[in-house]
C-alpha positions as CSV (number, residue, x, y, z in Angstrom):
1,X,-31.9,4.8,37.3
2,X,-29.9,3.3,34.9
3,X,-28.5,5.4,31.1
4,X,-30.4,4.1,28.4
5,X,-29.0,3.7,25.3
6,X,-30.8,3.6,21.4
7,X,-29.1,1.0,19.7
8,X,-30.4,1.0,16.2
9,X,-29.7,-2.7,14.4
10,X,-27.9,-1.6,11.1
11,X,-27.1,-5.9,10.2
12,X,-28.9,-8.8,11.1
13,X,-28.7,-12.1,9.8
14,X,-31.4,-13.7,12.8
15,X,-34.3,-11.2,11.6
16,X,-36.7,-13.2,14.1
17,X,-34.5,-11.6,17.2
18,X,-33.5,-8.6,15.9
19,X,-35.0,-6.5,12.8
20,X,-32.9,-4.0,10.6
21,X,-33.4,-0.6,10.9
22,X,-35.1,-1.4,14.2
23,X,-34.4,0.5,17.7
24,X,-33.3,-1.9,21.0
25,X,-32.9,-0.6,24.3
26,X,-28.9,-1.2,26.0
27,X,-27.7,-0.2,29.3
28,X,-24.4,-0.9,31.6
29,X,-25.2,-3.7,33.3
30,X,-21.6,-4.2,35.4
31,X,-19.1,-4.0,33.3
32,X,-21.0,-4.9,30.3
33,X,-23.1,-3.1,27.9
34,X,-26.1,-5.5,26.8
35,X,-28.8,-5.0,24.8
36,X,-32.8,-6.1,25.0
37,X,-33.8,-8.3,22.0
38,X,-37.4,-9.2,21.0
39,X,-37.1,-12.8,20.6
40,X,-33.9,-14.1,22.4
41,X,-35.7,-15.2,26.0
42,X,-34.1,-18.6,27.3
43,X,-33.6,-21.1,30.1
44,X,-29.6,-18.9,30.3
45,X,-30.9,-15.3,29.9
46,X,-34.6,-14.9,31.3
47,X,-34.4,-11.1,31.6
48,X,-33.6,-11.5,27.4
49,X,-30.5,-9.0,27.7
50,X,-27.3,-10.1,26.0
51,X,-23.8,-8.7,26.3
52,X,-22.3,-6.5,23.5
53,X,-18.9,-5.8,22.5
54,X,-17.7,-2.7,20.5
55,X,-16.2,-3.0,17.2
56,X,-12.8,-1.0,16.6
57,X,-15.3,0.9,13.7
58,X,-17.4,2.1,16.5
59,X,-20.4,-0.6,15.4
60,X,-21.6,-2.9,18.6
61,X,-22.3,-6.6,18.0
62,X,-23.7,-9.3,20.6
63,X,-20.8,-11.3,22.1
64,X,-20.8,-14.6,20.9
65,X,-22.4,-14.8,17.5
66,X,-19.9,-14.3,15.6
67,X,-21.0,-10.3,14.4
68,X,-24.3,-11.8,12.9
69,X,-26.3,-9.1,14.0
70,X,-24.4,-5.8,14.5
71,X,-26.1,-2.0,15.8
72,X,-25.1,1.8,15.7
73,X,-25.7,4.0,19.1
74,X,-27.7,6.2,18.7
75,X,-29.3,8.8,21.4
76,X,-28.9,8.4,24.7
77,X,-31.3,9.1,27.4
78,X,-30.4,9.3,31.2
């Protein structure tokens, strides 16, 4: 089983895949933390989880778009 992390979106400038003040699910997957958006499905990512890279502030953001949408952690739950 997999540690799931609350991710709450504190910025989003693509509202129609993630909502501010909204909660997302993120988990290691490898390496990476990613994150499970509402609206992001494609031909690339069918599973809709993105990678996520940590801010030196602490705030997360998706890898590559440019910190349009960032997110907090919040509570964790094994």
């Amino acid at each position: 089983m997999s540690i799931v992390t609350k991710m709450e979106c504190v910025h989003s400038e693509n509202p129609e895949w993630f909502t501010t003040g909204a909660e997302y699910d993120s988990e290691p997957r490898g390496e990476d933390t990613c994150i499970c958006g509402d609206n992001l499905v494609s031909d690339l990512n069918p599973e809709d989880w993105y990678e996520m890279s940590q801010r030196a502030d602490g705030l997360w953001f998706l890898t590559g778009y440019q910190q349009s949408v960032l997110f907090r952690a919040g509570r964790t739950n094994p």
